[in-house]
C-alpha positions as CSV (number, residue, x, y, z in Angstrom):
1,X,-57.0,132.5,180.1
2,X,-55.7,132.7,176.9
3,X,-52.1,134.1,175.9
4,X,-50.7,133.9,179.5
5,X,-47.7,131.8,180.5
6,X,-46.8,130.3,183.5
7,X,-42.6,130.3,183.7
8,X,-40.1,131.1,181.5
9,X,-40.1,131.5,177.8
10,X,-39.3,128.8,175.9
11,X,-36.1,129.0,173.6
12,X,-35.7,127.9,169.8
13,X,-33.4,125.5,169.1
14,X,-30.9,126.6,166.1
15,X,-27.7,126.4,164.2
16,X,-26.0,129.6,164.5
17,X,-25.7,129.8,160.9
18,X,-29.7,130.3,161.1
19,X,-29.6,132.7,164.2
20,X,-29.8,135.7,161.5
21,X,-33.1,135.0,160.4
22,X,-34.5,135.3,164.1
23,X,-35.6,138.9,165.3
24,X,-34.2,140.8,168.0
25,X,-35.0,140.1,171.4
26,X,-35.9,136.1,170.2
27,X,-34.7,133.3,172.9
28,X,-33.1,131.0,171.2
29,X,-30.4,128.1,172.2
30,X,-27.4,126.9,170.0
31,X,-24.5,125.7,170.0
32,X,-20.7,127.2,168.9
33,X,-16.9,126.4,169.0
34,X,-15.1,129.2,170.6
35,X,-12.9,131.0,168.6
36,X,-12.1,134.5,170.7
37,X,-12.8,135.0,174.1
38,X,-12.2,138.8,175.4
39,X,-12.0,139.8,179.1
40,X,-12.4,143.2,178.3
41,X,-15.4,143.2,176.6
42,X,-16.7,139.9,178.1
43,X,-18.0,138.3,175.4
44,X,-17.1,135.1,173.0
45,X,-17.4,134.4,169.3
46,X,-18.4,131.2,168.1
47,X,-18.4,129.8,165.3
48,X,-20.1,126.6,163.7
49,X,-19.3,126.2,159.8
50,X,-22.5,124.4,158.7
51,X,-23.3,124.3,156.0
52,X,-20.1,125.7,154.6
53,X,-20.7,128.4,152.5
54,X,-22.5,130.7,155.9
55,X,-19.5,132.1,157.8
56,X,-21.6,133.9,160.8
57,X,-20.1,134.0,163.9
58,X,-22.3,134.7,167.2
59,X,-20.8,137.5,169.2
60,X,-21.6,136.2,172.8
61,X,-21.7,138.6,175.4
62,X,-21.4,136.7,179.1
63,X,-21.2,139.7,181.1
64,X,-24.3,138.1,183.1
65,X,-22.4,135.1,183.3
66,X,-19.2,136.0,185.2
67,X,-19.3,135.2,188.4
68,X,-19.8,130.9,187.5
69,X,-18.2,131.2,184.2
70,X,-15.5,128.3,184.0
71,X,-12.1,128.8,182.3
72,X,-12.5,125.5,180.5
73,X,-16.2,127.4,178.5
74,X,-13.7,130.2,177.1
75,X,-11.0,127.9,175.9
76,X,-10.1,128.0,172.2
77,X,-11.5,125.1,170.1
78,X,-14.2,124.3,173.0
79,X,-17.4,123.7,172.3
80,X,-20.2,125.1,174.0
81,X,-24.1,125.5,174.1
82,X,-25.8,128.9,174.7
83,X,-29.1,130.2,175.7
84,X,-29.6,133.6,175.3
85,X,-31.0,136.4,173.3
86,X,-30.8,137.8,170.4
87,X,-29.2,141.2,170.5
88,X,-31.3,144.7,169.7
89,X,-28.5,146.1,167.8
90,X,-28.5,143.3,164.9
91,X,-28.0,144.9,161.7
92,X,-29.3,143.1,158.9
93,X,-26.7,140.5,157.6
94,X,-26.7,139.0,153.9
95,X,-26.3,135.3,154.1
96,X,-23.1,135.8,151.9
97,X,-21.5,138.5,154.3
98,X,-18.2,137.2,155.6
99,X,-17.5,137.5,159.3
100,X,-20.9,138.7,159.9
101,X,-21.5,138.9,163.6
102,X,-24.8,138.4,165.1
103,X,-24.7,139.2,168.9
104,X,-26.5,137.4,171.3
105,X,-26.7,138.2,175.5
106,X,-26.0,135.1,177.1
107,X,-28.2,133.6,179.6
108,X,-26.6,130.2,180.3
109,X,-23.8,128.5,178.5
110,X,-22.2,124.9,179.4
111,X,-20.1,122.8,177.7
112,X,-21.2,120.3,174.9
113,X,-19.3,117.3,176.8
114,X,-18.7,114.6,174.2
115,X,-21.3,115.1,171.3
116,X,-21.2,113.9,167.5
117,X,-21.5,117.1,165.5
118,X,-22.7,115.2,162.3
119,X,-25.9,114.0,164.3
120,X,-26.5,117.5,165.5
121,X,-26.4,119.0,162.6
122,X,-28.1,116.5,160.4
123,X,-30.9,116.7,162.8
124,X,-31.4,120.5,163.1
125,X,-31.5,120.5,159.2
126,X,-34.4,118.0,159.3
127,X,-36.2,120.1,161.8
128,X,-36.2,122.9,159.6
């Protein structure tokens, strides 16, 4: 049968400088250095400067995530990977708006262990 799916919905891979362009309610998966990490609110912004000139930030709420959040996934300068979804109440952002935030309800987040950013991010911009 046509148009069903068996498990969960797949996520898009993307650089959170890109997550803008995805509608509300998209899955999507990317990754982010924490920057700000609020009990209060329980949520994290990351940020990812590439390419240079975007400065989005993903405002990352991990209310869902509490209970087996880590202290080491809220540290400053850590970086981390996040499934989730793109929030409902996304205003439109120009690419050239600073500290645009675009928020996202995390469903999982870990840490990126040892990575090399250049690679990552030279291989998301030949996937687009």
């Amino acid at each position: 049968m046509a148009g069903i799916q068996n498990g969960p919905i797949p996520s898009t891979l993307s650089l959170l400088s890109d997550l803008h362009q995805h509608p509300p309610g998209t899955k999507v998966r990317f990754l982010g250095c924490v920057t700000e990490y609020s009990i209060k609110s329980a949520s994290l912004i990351l940020e990812h400067n590439y390419p240079r000139d975007k400065a989005f930030k993903a405002r990352v709420n991990v209310d869902l995530l509490l209970e087996n959040l880590k202290a080491e996934e809220t540290q400053i300068g850590e970086w981390v990977n996040v499934i989730g979804y793109i929030g409902i109440d996304q205003s439109p952002l120009s690419s050239h708006e600073k500290n645009a935030y675009i928020p996202i309800q995390a469903i999982v987040l870990w840490p990126t262990g040892p990575f090399n950013l250049q690679t990552y991010e030279r291989s998301l911009r030949f996937q687009s």
